[in-house]
C-alpha positions as CSV (number, residue, x, y, z in Angstrom):
1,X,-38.4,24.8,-29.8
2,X,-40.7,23.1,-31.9
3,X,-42.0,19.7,-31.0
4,X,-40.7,17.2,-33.9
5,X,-41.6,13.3,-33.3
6,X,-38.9,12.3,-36.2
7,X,-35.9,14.5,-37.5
8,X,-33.9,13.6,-40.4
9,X,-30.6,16.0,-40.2
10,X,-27.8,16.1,-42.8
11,X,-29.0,12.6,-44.1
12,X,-26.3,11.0,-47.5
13,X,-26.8,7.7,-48.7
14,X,-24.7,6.5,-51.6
15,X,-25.0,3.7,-54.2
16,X,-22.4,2.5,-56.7
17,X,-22.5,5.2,-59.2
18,X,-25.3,7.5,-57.5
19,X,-25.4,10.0,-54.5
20,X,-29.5,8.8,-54.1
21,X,-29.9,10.8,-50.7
22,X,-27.2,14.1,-50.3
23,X,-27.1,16.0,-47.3
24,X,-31.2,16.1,-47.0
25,X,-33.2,17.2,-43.8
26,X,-36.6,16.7,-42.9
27,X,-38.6,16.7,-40.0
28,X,-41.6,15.5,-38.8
29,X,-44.0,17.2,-36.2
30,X,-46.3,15.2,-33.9
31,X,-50.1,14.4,-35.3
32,X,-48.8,15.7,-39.1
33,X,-49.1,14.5,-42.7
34,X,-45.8,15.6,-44.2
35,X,-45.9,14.3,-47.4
36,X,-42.9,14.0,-49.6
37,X,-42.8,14.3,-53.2
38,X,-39.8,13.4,-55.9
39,X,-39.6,12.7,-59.2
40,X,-39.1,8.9,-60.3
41,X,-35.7,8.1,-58.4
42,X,-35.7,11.5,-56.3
43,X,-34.2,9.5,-53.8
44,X,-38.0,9.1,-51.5
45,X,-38.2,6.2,-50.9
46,X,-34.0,5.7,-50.2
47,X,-35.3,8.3,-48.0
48,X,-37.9,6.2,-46.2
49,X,-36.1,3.3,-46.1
50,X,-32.8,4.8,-44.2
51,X,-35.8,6.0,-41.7
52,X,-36.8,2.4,-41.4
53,X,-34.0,0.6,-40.6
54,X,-33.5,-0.6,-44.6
55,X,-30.6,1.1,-45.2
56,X,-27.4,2.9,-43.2
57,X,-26.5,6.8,-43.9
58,X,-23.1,7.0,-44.6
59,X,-23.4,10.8,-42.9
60,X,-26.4,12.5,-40.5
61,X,-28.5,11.5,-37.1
62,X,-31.7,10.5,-36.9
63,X,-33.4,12.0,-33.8
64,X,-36.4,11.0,-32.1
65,X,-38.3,13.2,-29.6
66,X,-35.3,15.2,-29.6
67,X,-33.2,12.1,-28.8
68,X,-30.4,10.4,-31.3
69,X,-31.4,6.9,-32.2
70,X,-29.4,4.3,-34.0
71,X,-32.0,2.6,-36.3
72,X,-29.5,-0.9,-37.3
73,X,-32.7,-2.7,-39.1
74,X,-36.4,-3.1,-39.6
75,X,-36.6,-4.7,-35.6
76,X,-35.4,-1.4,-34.1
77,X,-37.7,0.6,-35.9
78,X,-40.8,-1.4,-35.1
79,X,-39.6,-0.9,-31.3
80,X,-39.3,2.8,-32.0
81,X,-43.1,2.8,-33.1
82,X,-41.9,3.4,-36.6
83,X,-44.5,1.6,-39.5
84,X,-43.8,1.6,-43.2
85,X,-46.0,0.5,-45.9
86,X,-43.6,-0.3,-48.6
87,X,-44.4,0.4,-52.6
88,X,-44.1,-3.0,-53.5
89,X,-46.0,-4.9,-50.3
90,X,-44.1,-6.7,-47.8
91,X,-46.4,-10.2,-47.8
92,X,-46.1,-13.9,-47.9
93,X,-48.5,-14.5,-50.4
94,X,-49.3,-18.1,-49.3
95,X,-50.1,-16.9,-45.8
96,X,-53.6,-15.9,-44.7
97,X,-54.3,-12.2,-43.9
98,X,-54.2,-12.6,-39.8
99,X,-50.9,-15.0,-40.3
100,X,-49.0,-11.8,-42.3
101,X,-50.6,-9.5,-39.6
102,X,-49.0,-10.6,-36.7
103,X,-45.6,-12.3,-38.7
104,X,-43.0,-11.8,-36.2
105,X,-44.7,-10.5,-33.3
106,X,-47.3,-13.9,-32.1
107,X,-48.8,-13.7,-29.3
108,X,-47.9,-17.2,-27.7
109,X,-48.8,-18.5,-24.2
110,X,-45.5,-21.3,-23.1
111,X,-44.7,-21.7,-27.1
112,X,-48.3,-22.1,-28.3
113,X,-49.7,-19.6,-30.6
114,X,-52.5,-17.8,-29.6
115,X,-54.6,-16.5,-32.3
116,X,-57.7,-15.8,-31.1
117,X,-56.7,-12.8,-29.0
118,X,-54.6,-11.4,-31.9
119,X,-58.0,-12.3,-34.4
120,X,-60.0,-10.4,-32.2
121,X,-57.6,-7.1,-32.0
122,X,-57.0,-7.3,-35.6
123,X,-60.9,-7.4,-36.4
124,X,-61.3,-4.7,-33.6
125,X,-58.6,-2.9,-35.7
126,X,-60.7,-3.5,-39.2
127,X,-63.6,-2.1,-37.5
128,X,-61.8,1.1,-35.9
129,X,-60.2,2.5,-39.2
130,X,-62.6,1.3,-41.8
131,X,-60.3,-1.4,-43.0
132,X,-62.5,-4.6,-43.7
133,X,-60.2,-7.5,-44.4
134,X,-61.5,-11.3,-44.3
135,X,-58.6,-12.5,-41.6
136,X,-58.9,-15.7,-42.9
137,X,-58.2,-14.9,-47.0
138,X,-55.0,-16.1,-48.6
139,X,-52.8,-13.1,-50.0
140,X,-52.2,-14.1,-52.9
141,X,-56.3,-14.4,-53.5
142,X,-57.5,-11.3,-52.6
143,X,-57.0,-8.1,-54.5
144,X,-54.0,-5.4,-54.4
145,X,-56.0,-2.5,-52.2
146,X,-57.0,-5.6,-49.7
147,X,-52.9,-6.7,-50.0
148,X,-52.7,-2.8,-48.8
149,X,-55.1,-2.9,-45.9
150,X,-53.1,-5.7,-44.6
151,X,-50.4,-3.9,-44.6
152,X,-51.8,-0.8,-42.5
153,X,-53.3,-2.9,-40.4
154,X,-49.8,-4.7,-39.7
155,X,-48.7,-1.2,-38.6
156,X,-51.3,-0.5,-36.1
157,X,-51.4,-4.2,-34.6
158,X,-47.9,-2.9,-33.6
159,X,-49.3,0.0,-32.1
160,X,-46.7,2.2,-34.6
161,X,-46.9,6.3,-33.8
162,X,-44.5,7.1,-37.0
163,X,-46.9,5.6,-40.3
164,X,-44.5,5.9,-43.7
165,X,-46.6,5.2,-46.7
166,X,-44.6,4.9,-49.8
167,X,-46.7,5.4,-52.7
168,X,-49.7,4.1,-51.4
169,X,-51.8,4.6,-53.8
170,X,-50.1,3.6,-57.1
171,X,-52.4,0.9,-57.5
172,X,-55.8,1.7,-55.7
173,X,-58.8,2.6,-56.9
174,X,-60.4,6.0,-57.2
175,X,-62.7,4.5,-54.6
176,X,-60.0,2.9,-52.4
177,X,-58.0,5.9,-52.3
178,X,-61.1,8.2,-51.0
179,X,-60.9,5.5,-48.5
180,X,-57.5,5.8,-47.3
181,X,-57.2,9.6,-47.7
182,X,-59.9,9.4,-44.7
183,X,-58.3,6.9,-42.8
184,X,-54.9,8.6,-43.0
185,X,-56.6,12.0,-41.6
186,X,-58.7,9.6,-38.6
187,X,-54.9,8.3,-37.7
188,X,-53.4,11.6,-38.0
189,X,-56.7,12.8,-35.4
190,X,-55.4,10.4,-33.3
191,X,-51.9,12.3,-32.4
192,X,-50.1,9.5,-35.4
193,X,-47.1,11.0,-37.6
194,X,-47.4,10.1,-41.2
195,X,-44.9,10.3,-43.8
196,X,-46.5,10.0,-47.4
197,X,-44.4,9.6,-50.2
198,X,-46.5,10.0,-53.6
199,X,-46.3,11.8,-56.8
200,X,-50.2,12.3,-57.4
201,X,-50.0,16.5,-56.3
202,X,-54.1,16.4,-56.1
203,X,-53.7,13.7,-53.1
204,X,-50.8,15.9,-51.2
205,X,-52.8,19.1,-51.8
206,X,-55.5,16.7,-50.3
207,X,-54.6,15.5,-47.0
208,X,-51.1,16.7,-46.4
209,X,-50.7,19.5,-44.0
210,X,-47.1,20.3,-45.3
211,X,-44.6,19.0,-48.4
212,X,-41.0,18.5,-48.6
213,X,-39.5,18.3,-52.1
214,X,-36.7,16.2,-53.1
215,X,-35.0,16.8,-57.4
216,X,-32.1,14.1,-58.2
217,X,-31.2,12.9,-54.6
218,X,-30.9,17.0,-53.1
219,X,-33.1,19.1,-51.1
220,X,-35.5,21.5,-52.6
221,X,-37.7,23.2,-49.9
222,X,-40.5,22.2,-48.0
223,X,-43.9,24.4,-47.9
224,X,-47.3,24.4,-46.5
225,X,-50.0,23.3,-48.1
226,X,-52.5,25.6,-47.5
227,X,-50.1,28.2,-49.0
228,X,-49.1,26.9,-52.3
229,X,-50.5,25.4,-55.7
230,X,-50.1,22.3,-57.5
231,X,-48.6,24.0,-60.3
232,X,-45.9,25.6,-57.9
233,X,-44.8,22.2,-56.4
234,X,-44.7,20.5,-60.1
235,X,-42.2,23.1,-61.0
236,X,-40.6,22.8,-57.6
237,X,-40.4,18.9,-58.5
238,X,-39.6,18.9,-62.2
239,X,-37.7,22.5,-62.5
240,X,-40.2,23.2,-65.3
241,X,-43.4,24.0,-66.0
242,X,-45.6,20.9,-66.8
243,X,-48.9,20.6,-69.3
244,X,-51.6,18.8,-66.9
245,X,-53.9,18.2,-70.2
246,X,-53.0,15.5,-73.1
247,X,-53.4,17.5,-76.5
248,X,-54.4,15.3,-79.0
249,X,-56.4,15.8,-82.4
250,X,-59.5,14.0,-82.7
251,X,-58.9,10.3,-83.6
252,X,-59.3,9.0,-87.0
253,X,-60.1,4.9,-86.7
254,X,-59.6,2.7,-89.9
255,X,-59.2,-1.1,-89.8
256,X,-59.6,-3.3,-87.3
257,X,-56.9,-4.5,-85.6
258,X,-58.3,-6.4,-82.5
259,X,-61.7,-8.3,-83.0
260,X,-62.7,-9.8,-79.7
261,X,-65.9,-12.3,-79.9
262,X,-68.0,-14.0,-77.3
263,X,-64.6,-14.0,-74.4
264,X,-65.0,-15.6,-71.7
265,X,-62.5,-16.2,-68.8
266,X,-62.5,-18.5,-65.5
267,X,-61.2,-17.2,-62.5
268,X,-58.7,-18.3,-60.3
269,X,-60.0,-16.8,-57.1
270,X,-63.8,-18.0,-57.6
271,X,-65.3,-20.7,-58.9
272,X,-68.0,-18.3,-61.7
273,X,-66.6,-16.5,-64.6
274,X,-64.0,-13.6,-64.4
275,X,-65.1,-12.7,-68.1
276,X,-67.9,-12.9,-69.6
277,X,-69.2,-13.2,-72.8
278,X,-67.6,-10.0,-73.7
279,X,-67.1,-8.9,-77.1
280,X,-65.8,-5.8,-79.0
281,X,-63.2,-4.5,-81.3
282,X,-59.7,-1.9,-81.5
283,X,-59.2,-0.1,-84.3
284,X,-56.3,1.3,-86.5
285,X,-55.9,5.1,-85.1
286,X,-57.4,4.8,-81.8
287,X,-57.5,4.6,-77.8
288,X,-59.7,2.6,-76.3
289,X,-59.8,2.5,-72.9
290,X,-61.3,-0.6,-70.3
291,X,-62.4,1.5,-67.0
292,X,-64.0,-0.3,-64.2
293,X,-63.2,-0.4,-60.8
294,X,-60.5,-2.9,-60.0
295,X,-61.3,-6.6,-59.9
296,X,-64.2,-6.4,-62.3
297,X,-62.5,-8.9,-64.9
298,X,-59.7,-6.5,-66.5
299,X,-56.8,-8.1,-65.5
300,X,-58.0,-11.5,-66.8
301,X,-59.5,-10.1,-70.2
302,X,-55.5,-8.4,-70.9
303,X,-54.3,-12.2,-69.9
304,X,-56.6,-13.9,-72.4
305,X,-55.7,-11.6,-74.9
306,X,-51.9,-11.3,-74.5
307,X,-51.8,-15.4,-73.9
308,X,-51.3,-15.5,-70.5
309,X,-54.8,-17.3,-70.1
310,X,-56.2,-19.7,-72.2
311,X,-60.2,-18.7,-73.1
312,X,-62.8,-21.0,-71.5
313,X,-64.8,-19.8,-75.0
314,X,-64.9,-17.0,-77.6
315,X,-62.7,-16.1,-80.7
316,X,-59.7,-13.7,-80.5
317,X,-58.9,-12.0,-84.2
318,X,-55.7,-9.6,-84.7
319,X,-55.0,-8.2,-87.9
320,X,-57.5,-10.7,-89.7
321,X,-55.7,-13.7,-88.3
322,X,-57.4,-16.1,-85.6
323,X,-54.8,-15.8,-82.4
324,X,-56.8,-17.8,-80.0
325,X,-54.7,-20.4,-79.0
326,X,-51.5,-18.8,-80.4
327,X,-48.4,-18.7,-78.0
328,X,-47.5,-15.5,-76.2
329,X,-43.6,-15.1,-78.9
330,X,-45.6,-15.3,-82.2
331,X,-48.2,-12.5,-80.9
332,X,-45.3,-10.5,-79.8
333,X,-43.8,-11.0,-83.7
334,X,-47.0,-10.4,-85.5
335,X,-47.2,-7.0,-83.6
336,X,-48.8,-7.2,-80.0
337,X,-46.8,-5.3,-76.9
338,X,-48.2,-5.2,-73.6
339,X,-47.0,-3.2,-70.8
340,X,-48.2,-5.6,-67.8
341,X,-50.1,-4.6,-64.9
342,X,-47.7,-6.1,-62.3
343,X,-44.6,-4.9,-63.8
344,X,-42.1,-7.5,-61.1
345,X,-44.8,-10.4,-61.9
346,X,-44.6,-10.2,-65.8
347,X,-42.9,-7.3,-66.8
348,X,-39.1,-7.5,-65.8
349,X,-36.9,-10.5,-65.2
350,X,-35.6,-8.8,-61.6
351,X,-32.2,-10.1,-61.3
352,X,-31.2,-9.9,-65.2
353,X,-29.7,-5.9,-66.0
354,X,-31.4,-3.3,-67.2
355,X,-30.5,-3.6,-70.9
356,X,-30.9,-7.2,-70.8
357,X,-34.6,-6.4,-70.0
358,X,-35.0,-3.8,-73.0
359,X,-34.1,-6.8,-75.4
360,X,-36.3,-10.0,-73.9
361,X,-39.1,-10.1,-76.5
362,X,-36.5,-9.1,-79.0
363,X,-32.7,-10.9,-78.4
364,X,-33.6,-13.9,-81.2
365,X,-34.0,-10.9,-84.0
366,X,-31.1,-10.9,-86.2
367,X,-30.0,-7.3,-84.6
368,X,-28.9,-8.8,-81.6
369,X,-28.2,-12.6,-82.5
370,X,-26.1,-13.9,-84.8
371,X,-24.7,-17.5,-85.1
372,X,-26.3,-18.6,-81.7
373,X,-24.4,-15.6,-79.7
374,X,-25.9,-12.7,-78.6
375,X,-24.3,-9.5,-79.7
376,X,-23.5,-7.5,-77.3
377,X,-22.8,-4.1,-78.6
378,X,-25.4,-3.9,-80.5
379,X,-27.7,-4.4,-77.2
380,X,-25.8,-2.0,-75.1
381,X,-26.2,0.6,-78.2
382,X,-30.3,-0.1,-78.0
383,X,-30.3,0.0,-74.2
384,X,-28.4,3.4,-74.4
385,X,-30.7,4.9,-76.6
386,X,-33.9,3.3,-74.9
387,X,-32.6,5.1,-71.5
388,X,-31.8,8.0,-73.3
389,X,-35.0,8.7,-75.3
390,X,-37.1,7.7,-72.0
391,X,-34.9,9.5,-69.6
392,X,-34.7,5.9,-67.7
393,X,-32.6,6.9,-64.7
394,X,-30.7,4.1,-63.0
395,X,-27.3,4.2,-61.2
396,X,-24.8,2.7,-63.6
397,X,-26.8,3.2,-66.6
398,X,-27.7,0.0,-68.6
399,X,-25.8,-2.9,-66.5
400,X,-28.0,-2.0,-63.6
401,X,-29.8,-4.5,-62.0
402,X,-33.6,-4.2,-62.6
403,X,-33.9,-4.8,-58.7
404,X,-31.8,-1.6,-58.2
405,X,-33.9,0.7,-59.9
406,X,-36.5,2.7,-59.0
407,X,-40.6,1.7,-59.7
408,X,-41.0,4.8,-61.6
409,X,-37.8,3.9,-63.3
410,X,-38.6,0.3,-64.1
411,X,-41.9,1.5,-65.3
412,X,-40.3,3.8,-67.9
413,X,-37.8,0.7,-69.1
414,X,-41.0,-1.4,-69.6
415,X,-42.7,1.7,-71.4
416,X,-40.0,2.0,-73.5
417,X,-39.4,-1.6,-75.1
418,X,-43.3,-2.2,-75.9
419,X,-43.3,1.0,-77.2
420,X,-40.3,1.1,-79.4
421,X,-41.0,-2.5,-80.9
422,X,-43.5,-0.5,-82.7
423,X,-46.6,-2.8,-82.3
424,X,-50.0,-3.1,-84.2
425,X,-51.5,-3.1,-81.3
426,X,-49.5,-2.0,-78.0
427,X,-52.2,-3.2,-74.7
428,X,-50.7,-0.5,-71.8
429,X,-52.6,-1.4,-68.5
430,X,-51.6,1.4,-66.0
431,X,-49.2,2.6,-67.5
432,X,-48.1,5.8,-65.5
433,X,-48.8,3.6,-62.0
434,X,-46.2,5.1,-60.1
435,X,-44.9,7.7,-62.5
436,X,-44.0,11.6,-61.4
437,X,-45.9,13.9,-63.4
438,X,-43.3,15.2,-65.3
439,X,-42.9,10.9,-66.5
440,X,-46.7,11.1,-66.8
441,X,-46.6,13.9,-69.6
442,X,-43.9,12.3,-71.6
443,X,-45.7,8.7,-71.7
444,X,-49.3,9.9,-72.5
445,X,-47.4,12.2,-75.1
446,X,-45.7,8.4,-76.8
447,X,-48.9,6.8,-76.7
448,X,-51.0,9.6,-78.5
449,X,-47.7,9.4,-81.2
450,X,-48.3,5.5,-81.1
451,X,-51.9,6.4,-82.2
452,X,-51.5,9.2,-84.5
453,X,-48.6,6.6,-86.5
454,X,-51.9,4.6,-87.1
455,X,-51.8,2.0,-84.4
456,X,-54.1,0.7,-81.9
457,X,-54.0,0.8,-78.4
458,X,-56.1,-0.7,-75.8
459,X,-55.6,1.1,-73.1
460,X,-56.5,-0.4,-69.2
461,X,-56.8,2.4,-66.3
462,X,-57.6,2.7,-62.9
463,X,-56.7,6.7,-63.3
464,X,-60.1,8.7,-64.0
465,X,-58.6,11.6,-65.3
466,X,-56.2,9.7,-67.7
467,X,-59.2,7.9,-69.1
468,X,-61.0,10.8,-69.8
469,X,-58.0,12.4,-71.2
470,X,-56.4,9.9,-73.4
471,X,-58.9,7.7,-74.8
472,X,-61.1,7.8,-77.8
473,X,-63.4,5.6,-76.7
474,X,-64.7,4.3,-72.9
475,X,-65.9,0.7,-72.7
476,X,-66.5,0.4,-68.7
477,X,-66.4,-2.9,-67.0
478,X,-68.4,-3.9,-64.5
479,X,-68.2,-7.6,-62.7
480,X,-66.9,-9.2,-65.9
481,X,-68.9,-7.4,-68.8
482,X,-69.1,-4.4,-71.0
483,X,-72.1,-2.3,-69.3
484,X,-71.3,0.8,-71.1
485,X,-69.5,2.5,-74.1
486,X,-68.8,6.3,-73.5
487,X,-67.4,8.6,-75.2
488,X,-65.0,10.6,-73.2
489,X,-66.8,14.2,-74.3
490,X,-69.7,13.5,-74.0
491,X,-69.6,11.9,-70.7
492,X,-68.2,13.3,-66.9
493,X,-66.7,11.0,-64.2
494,X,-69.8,10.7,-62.7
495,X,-71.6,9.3,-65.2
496,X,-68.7,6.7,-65.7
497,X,-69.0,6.3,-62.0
498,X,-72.3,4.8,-61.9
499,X,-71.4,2.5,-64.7
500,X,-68.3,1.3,-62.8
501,X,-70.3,0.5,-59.8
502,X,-72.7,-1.4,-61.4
503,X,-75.6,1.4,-60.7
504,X,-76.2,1.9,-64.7
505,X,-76.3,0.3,-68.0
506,X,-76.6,0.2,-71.7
């Protein structure tokens, strides 16, 4: 009889118009990685979240140790030594780090909280795993893989046994996700069960010791890693073969499209620069791509030139025209699309539907509008053929809520509308963050099109591989300027690497 610490038998979980989970099993053993992989709406993190109390089975047990538990909501799977780190974190942003750490379970002497014990267990903690946090930071100040350590840490401060990690490193850095490979296989050492949901095949073939597949809610098999190939679990996952390598002809740059002079952003976390002084330009018929290790100044250089931060100083020019202190609408008329970095923050409205969402930058165009009402059919129509063209899976096709959708899926919705407006210049930051391989192929595929159609794209990545496969040029970012310009065949990932960390420049 093998010794399983978590067994998920016979498990369905049905939403209006979708079987997400139907009739899956999977088991855990003591001291394993199992990772679990899935397309985009596979039904993973459903999954996950019937495991954590999120959601009720309509059919199956859950066992424990061989025992049938009854997991009613998060509660009883914390007191089952159950953890999960969700996709999209689980934080109150205007708490400090120690204050979301210990949420819910304070240590308090007759009413009064005591937080020096639980400061000094939670920096004991830090130390142990390699997970440096400041206790005292503010969420909603620090950066997303900090937002993540927090998170792990509020598993172990609960002394979990069963870790689920849903995606957890969709938005890490190549660095930070070295990191937490290690730490998962230090907790695994420890005798801890981990669950690790993820699309990215070279982390499972990594640190997981075996992989159950899931295709369109059903089960597909589960094998060991040591006996299979990454090719062999993409087909398992997609049912086809899938091209790891973007083909693209060489690129063939004309006009400038973006002319970027002298930038220079404040930050909102610190009181010095976030940008600085940074100049450089996008042409007609190219890719180029901002790398740099997250928190270098990326995120605010795609805010000051999308609109969403004003410049402290510099010039922005698109298509010949100065845009500096234009709003956000009349950049998104003369031709500018940006697929957002935080895609709940600034790239869907949550509670509006899905096909309401494919037509935000756009319901005011004749198309959709006429005599101050909006026109219905014709946005349903778009919506269908958005979702169709971008295989956008959701479970009552386009009056879904955005809520109710999977990331991967929400990702593709947001993909498709800056895509199909058809932009002079479409700005993509991470754009396959959270995307299944099969997802990944199609989008890199679109924006090589986008390119080849004679448009610019200023592409933002945390993704090594994607950088050196889809852009045309490298400009590397390093604490708030340009150190470096690369181009991507002449240069290997360890050259870029240097110029990321700061260790090189031009």
């Amino acid at each position: 009889m093998e010794n399983y610490a978590i067994e998920m038998l016979n498990i369905t979980k049905r939403f209006p118009g979708i079987i997400a989970n139907d009739n899956i099993t999977l088991q855990l053993k003591k001291g394993e990685i199992h990772a679990l992989l899935g397309e985009n709406g596979a039904g993973k993190s459903t999954l996950m979240s019937v495991l954590f109390g999120l959601y009720q089975p309509e059919e199956g047990v859950i066992k424990k140790d061989g025992e049938v538990v009854k997991i009613n909501d998060p509660n009883d799977a914390n007191r089952l030594g159950i953890g999960m780190v969700h996709q999209h974190f689980k934080l109150v942003e205007c708490f400090s780090v120690l204050d979301n750490i210990i949420l819910g379970v304070e240590p308090n002497t007759a009413g009064f909280l005591q937080k020096k014990e639980a400061r000094a267990k939670v920096l004991a903690l830090s130390e142990k795993y390699g997970l440096q946090v400041d206790p005292d930071a503010i969420v909603s100040d620090i950066t997303v893989g900090m937002q993540q350590r927090t998170e792990i840490l509020k598993m172990l401060y609960r002394e979990n046994e069963i870790l689920i990690f849903d995606e957890p490193t969709a938005v890490l850095t190549p660095q930070e996700i070295e990191e937490l490979m290690q730490i998962m296989k230090g907790l695994a050492k420890e005798g801890k069960s981990i669950l690790f949901i993820s699309h990215k095949l070279n982390e499972i073939m990594e640190v997981a010791d075996r992989c159950s597949v899931l295709r369109k809610g059903k089960y597909i098999g589960t094998v060991n890693i040591a006996e299979t190939t990454k090719e062999e679990l993409s087909r398992m996952m997609v049912g086809r073969d899938v091209e790891f390598v973007v083909a693209k002809d060489p690129a063939k740059p004309t006009d400038v499209v973006l002319n970027v002079e002298h930038m220079t952003v404040a930050s909102k976390a610190h009181h010095n620069n976030a940008v600085k002084d940074v100049s450089f330009q996008v042409r007609k018929g190219e890719i180029v791509c901002i790398a740099g290790i997250d928190g270098n100044g990326q995120t605010e250089l795609v805010y000051g030139i999308s609109g969403l931060e004003p410049l402290k100083s510099g010039k922005l020019e698109f298509l010949g025209q100065d845009i500096t202190k234009m709003p956000i609408r009349k950049r998104s008329i003369m031709g500018m699309s940006h697929i957002p970095e935080d895609r709940h923050k600034h790239g869907l409205v949550l509670d509006y539907s899905l096909e309401n969402n494919l037509v935000l930058q756009r319901y005011f165009e004749p198309e959709f509008t006429g005599a101050g009402f909006l026109k219905k059919d014709n946005i349903r129509k778009y919506a269908e053929r958005l979702i169709d063209e971008y295989d956008v899976r959701s479970g009552q096709g386009p009056i879904t809520p955005a809520r109710a959708m999977s990331g991967g899926n929400q990702q593709k919705a947001i993909v498709a509308r800056e895509i199909d407006k058809n932009p002079k210049l479409l700005i993509a930051v991470q754009p396959t963050r959270g995307l299944d391989v099969g997802a990944i192929e199609f989008i890199h595929k679109q924006i090589v099109a986008h390119r080849d159609a004679g448009n610019a794209v200023l592409l933002v990545s945390l993704e090594l591989d994607e950088v050196m496969s889809l852009s045309d040029r490298i400009l590397v970012m390093y604490e708030g300027e340009i150190v470096g310009e690369l181009d991507p065949k002449k240069t290997t990932v360890e050259e870029m690497g240097l110029y990321m960390a700061g260790a090189k420049r031009q």
